[in-house]
C-alpha positions as CSV (number, residue, x, y, z in Angstrom):
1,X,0.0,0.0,0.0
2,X,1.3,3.7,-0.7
3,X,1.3,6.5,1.1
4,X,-1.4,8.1,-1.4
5,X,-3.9,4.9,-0.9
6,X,-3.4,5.5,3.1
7,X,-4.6,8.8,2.6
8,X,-7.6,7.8,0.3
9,X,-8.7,4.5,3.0
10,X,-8.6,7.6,5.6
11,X,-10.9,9.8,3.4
12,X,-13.0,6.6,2.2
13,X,-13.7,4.9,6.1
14,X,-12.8,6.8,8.5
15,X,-16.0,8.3,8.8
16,X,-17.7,4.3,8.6
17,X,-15.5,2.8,11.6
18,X,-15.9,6.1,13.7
19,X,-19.9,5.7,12.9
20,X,-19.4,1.8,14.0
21,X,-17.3,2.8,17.3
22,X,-19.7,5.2,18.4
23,X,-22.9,3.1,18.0
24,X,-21.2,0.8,20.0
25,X,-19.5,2.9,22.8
26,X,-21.4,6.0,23.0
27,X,-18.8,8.5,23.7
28,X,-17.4,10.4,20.8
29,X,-14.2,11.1,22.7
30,X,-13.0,6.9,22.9
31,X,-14.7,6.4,19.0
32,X,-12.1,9.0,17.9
33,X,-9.4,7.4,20.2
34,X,-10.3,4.0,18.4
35,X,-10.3,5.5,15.3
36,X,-7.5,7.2,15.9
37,X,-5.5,3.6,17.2
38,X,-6.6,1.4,14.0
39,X,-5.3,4.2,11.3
40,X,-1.9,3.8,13.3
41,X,-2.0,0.2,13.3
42,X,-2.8,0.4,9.8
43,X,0.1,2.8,9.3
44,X,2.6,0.3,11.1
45,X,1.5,-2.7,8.6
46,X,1.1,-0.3,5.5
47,X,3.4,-3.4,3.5
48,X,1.7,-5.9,4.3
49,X,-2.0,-5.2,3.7
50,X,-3.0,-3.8,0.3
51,X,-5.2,-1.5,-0.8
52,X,-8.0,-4.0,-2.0
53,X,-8.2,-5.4,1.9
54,X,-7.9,-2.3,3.8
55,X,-11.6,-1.7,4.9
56,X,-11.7,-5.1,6.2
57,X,-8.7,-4.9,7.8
58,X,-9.8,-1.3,9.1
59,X,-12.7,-2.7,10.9
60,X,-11.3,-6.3,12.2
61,X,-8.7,-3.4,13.9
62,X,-11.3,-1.2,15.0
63,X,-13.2,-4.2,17.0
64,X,-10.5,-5.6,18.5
65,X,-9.7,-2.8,19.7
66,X,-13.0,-1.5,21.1
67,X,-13.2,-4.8,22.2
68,X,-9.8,-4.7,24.1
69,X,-11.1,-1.2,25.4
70,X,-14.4,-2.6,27.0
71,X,-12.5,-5.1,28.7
72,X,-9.7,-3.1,30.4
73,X,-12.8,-0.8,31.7
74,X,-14.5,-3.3,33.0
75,X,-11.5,-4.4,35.4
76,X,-11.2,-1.2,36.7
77,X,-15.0,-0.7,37.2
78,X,-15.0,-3.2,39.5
79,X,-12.8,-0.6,41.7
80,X,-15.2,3.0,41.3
81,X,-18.2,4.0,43.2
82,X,-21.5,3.3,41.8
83,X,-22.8,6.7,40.0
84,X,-26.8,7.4,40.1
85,X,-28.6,9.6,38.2
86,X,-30.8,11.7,40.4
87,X,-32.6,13.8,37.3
88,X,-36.3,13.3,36.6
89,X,-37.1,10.9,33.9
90,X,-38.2,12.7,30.6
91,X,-41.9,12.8,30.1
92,X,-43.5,11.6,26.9
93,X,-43.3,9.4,24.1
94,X,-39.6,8.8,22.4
95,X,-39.2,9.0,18.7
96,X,-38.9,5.4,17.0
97,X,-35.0,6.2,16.7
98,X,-34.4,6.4,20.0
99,X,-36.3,3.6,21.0
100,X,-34.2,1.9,18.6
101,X,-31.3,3.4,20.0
102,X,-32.1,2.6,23.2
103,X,-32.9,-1.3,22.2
104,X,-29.5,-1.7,20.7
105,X,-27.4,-0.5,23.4
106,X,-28.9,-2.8,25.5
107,X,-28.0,-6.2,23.4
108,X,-25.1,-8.2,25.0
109,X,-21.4,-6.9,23.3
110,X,-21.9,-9.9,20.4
111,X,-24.9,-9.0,19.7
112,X,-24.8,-5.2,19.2
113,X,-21.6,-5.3,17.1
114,X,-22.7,-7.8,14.4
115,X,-25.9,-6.1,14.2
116,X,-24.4,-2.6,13.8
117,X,-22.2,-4.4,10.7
118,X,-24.7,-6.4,9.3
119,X,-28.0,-3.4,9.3
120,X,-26.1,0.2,9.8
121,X,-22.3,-0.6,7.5
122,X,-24.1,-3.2,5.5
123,X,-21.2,-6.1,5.7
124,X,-22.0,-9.7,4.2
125,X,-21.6,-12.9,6.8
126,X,-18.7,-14.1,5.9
127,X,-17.4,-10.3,6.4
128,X,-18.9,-9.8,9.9
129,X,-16.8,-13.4,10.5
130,X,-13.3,-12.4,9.1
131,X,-14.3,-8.9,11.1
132,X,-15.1,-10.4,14.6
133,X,-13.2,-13.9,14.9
134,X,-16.5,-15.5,15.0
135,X,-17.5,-18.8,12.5
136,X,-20.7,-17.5,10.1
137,X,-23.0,-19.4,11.8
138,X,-22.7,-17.7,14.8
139,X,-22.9,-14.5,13.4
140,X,-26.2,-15.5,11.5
141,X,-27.1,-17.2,15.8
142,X,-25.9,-13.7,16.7
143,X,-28.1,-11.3,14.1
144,X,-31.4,-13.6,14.6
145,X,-31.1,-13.3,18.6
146,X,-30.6,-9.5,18.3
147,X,-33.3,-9.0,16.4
148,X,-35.7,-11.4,18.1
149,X,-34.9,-9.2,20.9
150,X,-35.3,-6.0,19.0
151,X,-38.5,-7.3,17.9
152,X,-40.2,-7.8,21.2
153,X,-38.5,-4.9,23.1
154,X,-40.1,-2.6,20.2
155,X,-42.9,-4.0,20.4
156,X,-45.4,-3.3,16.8
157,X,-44.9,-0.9,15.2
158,X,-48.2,0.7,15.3
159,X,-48.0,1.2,18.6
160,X,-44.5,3.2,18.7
161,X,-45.6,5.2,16.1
């Protein structure tokens, strides 16, 4: 890979994996962090992927090191004081995007990350596989429980809308 097809996989997906990151996370400030890390991953290996595998390799970067991320906060949650939010719940009805919103962030890690690939960045099976370590057929387990559980949490449709 040159320096010139770098520079076009930065202008080309950097926007997609921060998109990703951030559906995931929620905090803008550790998606660009992420973001941030996989281009300088990619920037150490810049001879040995080419330019035809670079989103794929972009992404498969960018989870593992979300994923990697989660996991050294969870250790040291285990160690701060429990936080409560003492505001006054908001009255009315949310939108159906926010109801989405609020379904997806509550999927187990799995769950929420093949989803986001498969129905927001529109990757095949066998993408979402090479992408999380996982075999196909437990992405496919993966995308049918999440949106089984989508499906009930939402309820019909009629009746969010």
């Amino acid at each position: 890979m040159t320096v010139a097809e770098y520079n076009k996989s930065v202008d080309d997906h950097s926007d997609g994996i921060y998109r990703f990151i951030l559906k995931n996370l929620r905090n803008p400030d550790k998606a660009k962090d992420i973001v941030q890390d996989t281009y300088e991953k990619l920037w150490l290996k810049i001879d040995d992927v080419s330019a035809g595998k670079v989103k794929s390799y972009l992404f498969t970067a960018a989870y593992h090191t979300m994923i990697d991320m989660i996991r050294k906060e969870s250790r040291s949650l285990a160690f701060e004081p429990e936080k409560h939010d003492l505001r006054a719940p908001e009255q009315g009805n949310p939108g159906l995007a926010e109801l989405l919103e609020k379904a997806v962030s509550m999927l187990p890690e799995d769950q929420r990350s093949v989803i986001m690939l498969r129905d927001y960045e529109g990757y095949s099976y066998d993408e979402i596989a090479r992408i999380t370590g996982l075999t196909e057929s437990q992405v496919k387990v993966y995308i049918f429980r999440g949106r089984m559980y989508l499906k009930n949490y939402i309820g019909r449709i009629e009746s969010v809308i």
